[in-house]
N, C-alpha and C positions, 0 to 999 in steps of 0.2 A: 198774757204772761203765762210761761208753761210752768206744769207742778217740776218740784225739784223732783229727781229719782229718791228714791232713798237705800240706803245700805239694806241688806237680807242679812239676816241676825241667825239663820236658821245654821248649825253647825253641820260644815261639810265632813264629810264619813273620814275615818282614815285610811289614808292612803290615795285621795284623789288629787289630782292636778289638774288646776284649771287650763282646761284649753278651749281658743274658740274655733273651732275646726269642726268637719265630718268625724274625727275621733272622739271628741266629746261626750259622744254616745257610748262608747267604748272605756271608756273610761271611768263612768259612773255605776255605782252599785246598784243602783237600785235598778236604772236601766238594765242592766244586765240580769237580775233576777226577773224582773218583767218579761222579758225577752224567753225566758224559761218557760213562765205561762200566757204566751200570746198568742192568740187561736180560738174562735169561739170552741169552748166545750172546754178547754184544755184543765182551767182550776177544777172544773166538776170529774173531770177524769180521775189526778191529782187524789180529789177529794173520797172519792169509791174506792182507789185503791190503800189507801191508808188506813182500815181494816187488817185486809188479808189478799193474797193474789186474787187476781180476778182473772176470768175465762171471758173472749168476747162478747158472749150472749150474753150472757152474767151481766157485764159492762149494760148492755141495752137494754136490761131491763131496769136497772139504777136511775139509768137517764131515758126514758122511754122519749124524750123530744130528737134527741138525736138523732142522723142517719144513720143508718151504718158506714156509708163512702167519708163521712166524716168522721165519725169516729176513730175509722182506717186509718186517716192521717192524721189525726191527732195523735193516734198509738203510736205513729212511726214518725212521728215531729217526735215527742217527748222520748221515744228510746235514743234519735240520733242524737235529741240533748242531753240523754245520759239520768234523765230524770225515771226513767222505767226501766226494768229488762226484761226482756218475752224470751220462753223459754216452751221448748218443744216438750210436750208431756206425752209418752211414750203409749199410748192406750188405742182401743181399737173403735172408732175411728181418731185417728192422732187430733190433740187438742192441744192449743196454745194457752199459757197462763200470761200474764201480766202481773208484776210484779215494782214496786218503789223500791230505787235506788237509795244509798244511804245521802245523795244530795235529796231526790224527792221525797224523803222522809222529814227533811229540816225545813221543806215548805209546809207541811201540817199545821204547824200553832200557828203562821200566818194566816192560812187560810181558814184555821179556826178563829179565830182573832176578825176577821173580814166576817166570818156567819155569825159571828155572834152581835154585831152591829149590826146584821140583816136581819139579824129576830129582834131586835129594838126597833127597826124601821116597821116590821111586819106589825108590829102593834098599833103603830099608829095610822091616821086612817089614811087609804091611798087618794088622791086626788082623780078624779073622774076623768076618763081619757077623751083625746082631743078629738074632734069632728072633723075632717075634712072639708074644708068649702067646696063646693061643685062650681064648677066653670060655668060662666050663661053659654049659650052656645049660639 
């Protein structure tokens, strides 16, 4: 006997229309704010510049994990998405800033909102990481 389905109680945003298609995606909010910060590094970018502008180098030392060929497009993913502006600083040797747009400013209290659950999680103890089995050979 299979389980019934049951109804989702969860209240849809306003303004969505369910559809079952390829747009679906398209159509939903949150998707679409995801879609904002999709990329590894992209929320930590996000996150450094929600201070004050940042200069590239500046950025690499915030995030010392990063490449810099990544960070590269991460900067130039989030300006095409409207979520940064670089802006040419006139000085001898010329330097670019990075700056939050006023949509990348309205992801802050999320993403603060996300770290601060992550310093709840840091408290508690982490589970010991996995071993790899080795193959007999």
């Amino acid at each position: 006997m299979a389980l019934r389905v049951r109804k989702n109680r969860v209240a849809i945003p306003a303004g969505v229309v369910r559809v079952k298609s390829a747009d679906a995606a398209h159509a939903c909010p949150l998707t679409r704010v995801m879609g904002l910060l999709s990329g590894a590094w992209a929320p930590h970018v996000v996150w450094y510049l929600s201070d004050q502008p940042r200069r590239f180098g500046e950025l690499r030392l915030d995030i010392p994990a990063i490449s810099a060929r990544v960070l590269s497009q991460r900067l130039r993913e989030l300006e095409a998405k409207k979520v940064i502006t670089r802006a040419v600083v006139p000085t001898t040797p010329p330097s670019t800033e990075y700056e939050l747009t006023a949509l990348g400013r309205e992801l802050v209290p999320a993403l603060a909102a996300i770290a601060a659950v992550g310093e709840k999680l840091g408290t508690e103890e982490a589970p010991p990481p996995r071993r790899r089995r080795r193959r007999a050979s």
